[in-house]
N, C-alpha and C positions, 0 to 999 in steps of 0.2 A: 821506261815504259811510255809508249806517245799513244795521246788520246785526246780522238778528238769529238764535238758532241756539238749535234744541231738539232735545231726546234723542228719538229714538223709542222705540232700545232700545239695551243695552249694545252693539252689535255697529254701530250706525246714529244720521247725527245729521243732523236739516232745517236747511238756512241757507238764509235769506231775504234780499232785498237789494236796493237799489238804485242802479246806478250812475249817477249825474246827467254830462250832455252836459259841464259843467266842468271833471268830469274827465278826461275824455277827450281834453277839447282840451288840456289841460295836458301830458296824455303826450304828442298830438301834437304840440306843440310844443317840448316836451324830446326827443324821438328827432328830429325835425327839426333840434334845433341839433346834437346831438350828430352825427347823420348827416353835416350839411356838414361838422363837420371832420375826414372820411375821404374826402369824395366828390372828385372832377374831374371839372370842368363846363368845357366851353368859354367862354371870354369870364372866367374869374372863377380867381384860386388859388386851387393846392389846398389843404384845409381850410377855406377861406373864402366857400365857397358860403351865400348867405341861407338863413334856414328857408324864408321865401317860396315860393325857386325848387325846395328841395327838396319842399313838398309838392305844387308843379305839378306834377313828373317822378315823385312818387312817390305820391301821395296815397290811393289804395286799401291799398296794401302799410301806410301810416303807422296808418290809419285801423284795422286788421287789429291790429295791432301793439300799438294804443295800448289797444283796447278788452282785449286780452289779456293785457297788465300791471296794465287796471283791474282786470279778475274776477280773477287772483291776488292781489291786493294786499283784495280780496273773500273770498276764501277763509280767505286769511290772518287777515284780522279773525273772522272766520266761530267759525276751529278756537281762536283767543286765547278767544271768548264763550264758546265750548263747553267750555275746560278739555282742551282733548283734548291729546294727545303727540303730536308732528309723527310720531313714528318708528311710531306705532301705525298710521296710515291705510295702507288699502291701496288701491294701483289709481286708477284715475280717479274723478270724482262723477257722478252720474247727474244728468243733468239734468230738471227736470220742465218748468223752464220759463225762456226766456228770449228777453222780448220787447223789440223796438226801437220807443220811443215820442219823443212832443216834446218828452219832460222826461230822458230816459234811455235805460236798459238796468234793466228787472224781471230779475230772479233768484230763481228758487229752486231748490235742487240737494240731495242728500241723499249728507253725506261716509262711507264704511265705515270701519269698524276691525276692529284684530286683536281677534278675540273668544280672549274669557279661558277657557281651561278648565281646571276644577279635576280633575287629573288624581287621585281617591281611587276605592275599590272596584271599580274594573274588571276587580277579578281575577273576581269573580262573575260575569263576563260571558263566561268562556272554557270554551265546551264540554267536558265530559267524554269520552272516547273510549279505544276499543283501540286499540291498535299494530297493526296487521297482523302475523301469525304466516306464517314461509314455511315448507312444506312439503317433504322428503325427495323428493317427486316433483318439486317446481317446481324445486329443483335440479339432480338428474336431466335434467331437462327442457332447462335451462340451459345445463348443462355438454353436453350433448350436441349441441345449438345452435352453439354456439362452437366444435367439434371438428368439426363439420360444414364452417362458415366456414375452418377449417385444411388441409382436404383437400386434398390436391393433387388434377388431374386427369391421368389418365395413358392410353396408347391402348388400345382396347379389347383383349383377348388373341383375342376371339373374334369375327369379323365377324356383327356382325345389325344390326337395323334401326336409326336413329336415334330414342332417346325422347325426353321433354319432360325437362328439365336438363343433357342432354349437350352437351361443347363439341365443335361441329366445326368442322373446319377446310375453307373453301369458297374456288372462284375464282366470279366474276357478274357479269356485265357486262346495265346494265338498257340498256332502248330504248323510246323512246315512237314511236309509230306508226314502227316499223322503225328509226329512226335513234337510236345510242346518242345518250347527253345524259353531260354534263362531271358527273364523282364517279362515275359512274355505273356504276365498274368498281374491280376488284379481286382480286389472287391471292394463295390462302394466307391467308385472310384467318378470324380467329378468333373464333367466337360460338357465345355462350352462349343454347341453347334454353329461350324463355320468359324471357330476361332485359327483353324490350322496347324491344332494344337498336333495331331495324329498325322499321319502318312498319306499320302492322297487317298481320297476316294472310302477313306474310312467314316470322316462325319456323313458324308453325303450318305449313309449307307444307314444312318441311323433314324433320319427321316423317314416319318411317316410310323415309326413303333408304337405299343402299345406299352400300359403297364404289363407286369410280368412277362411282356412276351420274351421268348430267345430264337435267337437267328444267328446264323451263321454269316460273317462278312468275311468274302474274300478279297484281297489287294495284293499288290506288287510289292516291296522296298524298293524306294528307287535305289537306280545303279550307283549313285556318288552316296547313298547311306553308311555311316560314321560306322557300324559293326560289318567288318567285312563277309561274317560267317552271313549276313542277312541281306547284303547287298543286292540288288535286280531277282531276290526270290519269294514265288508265290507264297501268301501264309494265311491261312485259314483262320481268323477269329470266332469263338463262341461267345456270343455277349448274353446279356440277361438284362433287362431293361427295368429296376427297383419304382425312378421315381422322376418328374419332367418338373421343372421349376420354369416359370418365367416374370421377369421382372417386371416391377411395379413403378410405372414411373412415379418419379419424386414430384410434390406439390411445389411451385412455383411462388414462392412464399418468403417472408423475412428470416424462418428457421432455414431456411436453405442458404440464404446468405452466410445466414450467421457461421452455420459450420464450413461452407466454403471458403469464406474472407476469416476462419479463426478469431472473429470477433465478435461479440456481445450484442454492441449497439448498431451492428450492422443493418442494412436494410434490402430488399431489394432493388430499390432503386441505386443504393451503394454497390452490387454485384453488377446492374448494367453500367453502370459507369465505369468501373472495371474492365466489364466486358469489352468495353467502346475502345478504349485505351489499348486493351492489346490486341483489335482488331486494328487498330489506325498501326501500331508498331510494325504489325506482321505485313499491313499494304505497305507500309514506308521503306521496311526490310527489303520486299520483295521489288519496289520500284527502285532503291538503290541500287541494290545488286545485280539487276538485269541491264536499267538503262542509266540510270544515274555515272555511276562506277564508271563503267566503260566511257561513256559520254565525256567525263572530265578528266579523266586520260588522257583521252585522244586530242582533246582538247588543248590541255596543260603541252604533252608533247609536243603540237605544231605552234605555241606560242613561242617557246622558249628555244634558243639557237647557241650550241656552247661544244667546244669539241669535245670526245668522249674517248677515255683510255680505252686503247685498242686491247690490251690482255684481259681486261675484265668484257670488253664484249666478244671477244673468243672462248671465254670460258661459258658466258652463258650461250653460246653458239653448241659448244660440246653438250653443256646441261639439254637443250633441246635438240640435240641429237640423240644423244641417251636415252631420252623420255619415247623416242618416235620409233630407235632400237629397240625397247623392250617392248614395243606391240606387232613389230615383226615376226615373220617366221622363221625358222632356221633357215631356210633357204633364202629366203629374201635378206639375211642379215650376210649369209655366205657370198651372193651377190655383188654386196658393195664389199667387202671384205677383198673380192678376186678383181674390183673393179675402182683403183682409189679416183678415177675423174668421177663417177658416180655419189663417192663421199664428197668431193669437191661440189659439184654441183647441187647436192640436200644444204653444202651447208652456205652456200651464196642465197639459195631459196630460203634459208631463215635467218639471215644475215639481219634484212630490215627486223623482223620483226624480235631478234634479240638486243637490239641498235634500240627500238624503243622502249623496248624493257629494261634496262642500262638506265637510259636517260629518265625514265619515269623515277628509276629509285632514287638519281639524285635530285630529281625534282622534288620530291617528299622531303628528304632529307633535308632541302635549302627552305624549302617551306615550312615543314617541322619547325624550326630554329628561327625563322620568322616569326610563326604561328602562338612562338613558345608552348607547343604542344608535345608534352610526353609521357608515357607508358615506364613505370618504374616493373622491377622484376617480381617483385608481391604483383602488379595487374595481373604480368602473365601467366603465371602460376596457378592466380584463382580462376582465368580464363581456363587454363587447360583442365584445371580439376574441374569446374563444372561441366566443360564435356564432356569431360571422362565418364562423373555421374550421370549424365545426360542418357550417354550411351551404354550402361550397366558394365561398364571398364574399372579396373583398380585405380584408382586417380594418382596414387602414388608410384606405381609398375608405369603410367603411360607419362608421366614427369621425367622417371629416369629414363626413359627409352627418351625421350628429345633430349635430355641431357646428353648421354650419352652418343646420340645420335649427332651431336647439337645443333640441331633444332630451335633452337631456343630465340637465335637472333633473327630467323628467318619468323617465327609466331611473332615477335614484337615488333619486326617491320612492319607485318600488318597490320596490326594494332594501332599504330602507329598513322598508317594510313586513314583505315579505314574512322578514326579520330580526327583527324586533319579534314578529312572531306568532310564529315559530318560538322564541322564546324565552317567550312565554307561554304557548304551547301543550306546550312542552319538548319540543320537537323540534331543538333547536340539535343538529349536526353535534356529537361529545366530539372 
């Protein structure tokens, strides 16, 4: 087998090749004996099946088989010429070309490697910036927020109308063309106006009642409503209107600390310092992630100059083709589908910008390992379970779904990241 293998660049290397028909039949011939002695064949014992009879009964599969241990045993020679580190290549070889002739199998493929970054001066690459300063009002502001969220609600002292945030207390029993429909009733039953708890146009409807009064509210289901028998149809509600509560706001006071901060010796002034703390997070949050983030990116990327394996920025080439596929329409996906210079030309238009997302992750990566900054599998875990709770999700259901998905390496890159920069930008958490 002759092969032969050139650098293109640090990151990329050509093997060329050719596997002769010889070869081939030699594997076939070795997986053929080897096969009979596992196979059972009628008419013959077992292990003692000819190669003969096995590549009668099996000869495509042999053929499949045999050619696939050649181009390994291909490659192999390939990455020995090249000098390369088996542990350095990543991912699959691109193939450019490999054709079936009367002498062989032509080859030529082009293998990637870990490209090498010299992780020096990047500190010049990190934006300068203010802190976010919080303000005596945005506290204010804050605290009065969360004392709000504390309020009980309690019954009105004085009968008047119902406004928009009072909670009442209703019976209603709905009816589509005269005949109640199932759920469709309820007594004593408690909501909050303008919470959106109802179907459109229901609380608004509730505005302005009395005690005992009853009225008739009519509304629509909207068309996407989850019980189909009720989707986009008119339904008449009978309500009855018991009782109008509205809240009391909470005194601004040490007992208010105390049951918010779950502590004893709390104070209010320990509540705005609190306060202060996760208003400064949430400006810090939000000035990262909008300009911070990007900023050292783009940053980091035009600092740093190092070649970059072409299979992995192909594949995230296809990932943001995918991504930009499924917000097409059928017809527009039909389009490029009838049209492949159209797919060529989507994917040179995102070429750069999967080229610097490639390079950014090995930039994290060489910096991580600089930085000595890492995310063990307990962070991530408890990262996802808090969202999960966050977003009223099973936190266990949405671990196995990145599991399973796996996901998993993709949440602790960022973690990973977004760790890295916060310590170059000195934003670490003290």
């Amino acid at each position: 087998m002759k092969v032969t293998a050139k650098k293109i660049d640090d990151a990329n290397v050509a093997v060329q090749g050719n596997i002769e028909n010889k070869v081939v039949e030699a594997n076939i011939d070795r997986l053929a004996k080897e096969a009979g002695k596992q196979m059972k064949v009628d008419g013959f014992r077992k292990g003692k099946v000819p190669p003969h009879v096995v590549k009668k009964l099996h000869g495509e599969k042999l053929q499949q088989d045999a050619e696939g241990d050649a181009l390994r045993s291909l490659i192999d020679l390939g990455v020995k010429e090249a000098g390369i580190n088996a542990a350095d290549i990543l991912g699959e070889p691109i193939f450019k070309k490999y054709d079936k002739n009367d002498n062989g199998i032509e080859v030529e493929m082009e293998i990637s490697l870990r490209p090498t970054v010299e992780a020096e001066g990047y500190e010049k690459a990190v934006p300068a910036f203010e802190k976010p300063e919080v303000t005596e009002q945005e506290i204010e502001e804050k605290l009065e927020e969360v004392a709000a969220q504390q309020a009980p609600y309690e019954k009105i002292k004085r009968k008047r109308m119902v406004r928009d945030g009072d909670m009442v207390v209703i019976d209603f029993e709905g009816f589509i063309d005269d005949e109640p429909f199932e759920g469709g009733k309820a007594e004593k039953f408690s909501l909050k106006i303008g919470s959106g708890q109802f179907i459109p146009g229901f609380e608004e409807q509730i505005i302005g009642m009395k005690y005992d009064e009853e009225k008739d509210i009519v509304v629509t289901f909207p068309e996407e409503y989850q019980s189909a028998d009720l989707a986009g149809k008119e339904a008449t509600f009978k309500v009855k209107l018991h009782e109008i509560q509205e809240q009391v706001p909470a005194e601004l006071n040490d007992e208010l600390a105390q049951k918010l901060l779950q502590d004893e010796k709390a104070t209010l002034d320990t509540l705005k310092e609190k306060l202060k703390e996760q208003i400064e997070r949430e400006k810090v949050s939000k000035l990262y992630n909008e300009e911070l983030k990007p900023k050292l990116i783009e940053a980091l990327v035009a600092h740093f100059d190092f070649a970059l394996p072409n299979n992995i920025v192909e594949q995230e080439i296809d990932a943001k083709i995918n991504a930009k596929a499924r917000e097409m329409s059928e017809e527009e996906i039909n389009e490029f589908k009838e049209n492949p210079e159209k797919v060529e030309a989507l994917r040179e238009e995102v070429r750069k910008e999967a080229e610097n997302s490639v390079k950014a992750t090995f930039i994290v990566d060489a910096l991580a390992k600089k930085e000595e900054v890492n995310v063990d599998d307990q962070e991530v875990s408890q990262a996802i379970y808090y969202e999960a709770m966050m977003s009223g999700q099973d936190p266990q259901q949405v671990i196995k779904y990145y599991q399973e998905n796996n996901l998993l390496p993709a949440v602790k890159m960022g973690m990973i990241e977004d760790k890295l920069f916060g310590k170059l930008l000195g934003l670490e958490e003290k």
